[in-house]
C-alpha positions in Angstrom: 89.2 105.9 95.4 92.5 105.6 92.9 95.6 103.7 94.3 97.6 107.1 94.7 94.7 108.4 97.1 94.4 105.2 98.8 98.3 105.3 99.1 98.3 109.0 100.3 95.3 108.6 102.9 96.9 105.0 104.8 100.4 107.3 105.1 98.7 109.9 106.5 96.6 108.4 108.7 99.1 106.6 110.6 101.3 110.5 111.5 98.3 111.9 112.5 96.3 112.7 115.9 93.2 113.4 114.2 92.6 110.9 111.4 89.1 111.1 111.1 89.7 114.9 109.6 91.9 114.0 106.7 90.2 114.9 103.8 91.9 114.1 100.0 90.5 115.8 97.1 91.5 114.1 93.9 91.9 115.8 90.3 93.2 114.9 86.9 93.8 117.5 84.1 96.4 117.8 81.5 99.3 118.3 83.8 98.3 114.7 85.7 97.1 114.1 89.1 96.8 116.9 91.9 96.0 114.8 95.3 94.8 118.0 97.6 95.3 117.1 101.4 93.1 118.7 104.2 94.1 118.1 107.7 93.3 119.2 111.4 94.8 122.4 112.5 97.0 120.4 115.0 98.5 118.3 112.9 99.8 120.4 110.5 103.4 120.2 111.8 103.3 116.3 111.7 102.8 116.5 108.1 105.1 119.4 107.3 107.7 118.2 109.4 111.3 119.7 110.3 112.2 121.7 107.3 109.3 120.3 105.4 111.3 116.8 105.3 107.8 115.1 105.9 105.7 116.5 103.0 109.0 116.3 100.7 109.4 112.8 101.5 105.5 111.7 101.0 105.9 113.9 97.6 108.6 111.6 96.6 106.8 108.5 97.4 103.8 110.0 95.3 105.9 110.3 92.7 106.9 106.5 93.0 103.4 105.3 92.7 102.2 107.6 89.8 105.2 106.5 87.8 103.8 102.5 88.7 100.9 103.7 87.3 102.1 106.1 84.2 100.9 109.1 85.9 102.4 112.7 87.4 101.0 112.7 91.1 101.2 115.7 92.7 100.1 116.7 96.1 98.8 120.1 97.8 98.9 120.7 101.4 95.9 122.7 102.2 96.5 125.2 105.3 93.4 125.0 107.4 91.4 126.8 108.8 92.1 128.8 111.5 96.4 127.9 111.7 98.8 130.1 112.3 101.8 129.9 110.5 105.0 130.5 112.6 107.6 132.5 111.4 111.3 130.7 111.8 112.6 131.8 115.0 116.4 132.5 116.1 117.5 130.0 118.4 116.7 131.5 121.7 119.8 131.1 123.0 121.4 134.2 124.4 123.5 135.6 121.4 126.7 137.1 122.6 129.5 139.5 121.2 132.3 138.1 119.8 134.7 140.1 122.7 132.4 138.3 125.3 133.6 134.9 123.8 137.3 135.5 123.4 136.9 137.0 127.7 135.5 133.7 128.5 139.1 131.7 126.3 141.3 133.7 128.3 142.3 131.2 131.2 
């Protein structure tokens, strides 16, 4: 396994419940390296993160190694199978009219 694999998989590993299903798929073409990244349904999220701040941050480091090495590392975040992807929900709090807040600033 290449350093940027190796790199990729001992980050990984150490976010995840479910270790033993990571799965990294290596490939080098014109455009450089593409590090593909399979990973239990339930730990999805951990690698994502809030925002995707996770997976943007492990991108940059990536990018960090393959440029120690002369290379373009890329990685793909496989979905797996059987996920469902959330939509982005509206805070749940109770949304209120803007004459309800100006009642409640009258003393």
């Amino acid at each position: 396994m290449e350093k940027d694999a190796q790199f990729l998989e001992y980050i990984v590993k150490g976010l995840l419940d479910y270790p033993e299903a990571v799965k990294i798929t290596r490939t080098v073409d014109e455009m450089g390296v593409l590090l593909s990244l399979d990973v239990h349904k339930d730990d999805m999220g951990k690698i994502i993160g809030r925002s995707g701040n996770t997976a943007k941050a492990i991108r940059i480091l990536l990018r960090v190694v393959g440029m120690k090495n002369n290379a373009r590392v890329n990685l793909k975040i496989n979905e797996p199978e059987g996920s469902e992807r959330r939509e982005p929900s509206v805070k749940s709090a109770k949304m209120r009219s803007v004459d309800d807040v100006m009642e409640d600033l009258k003393m």
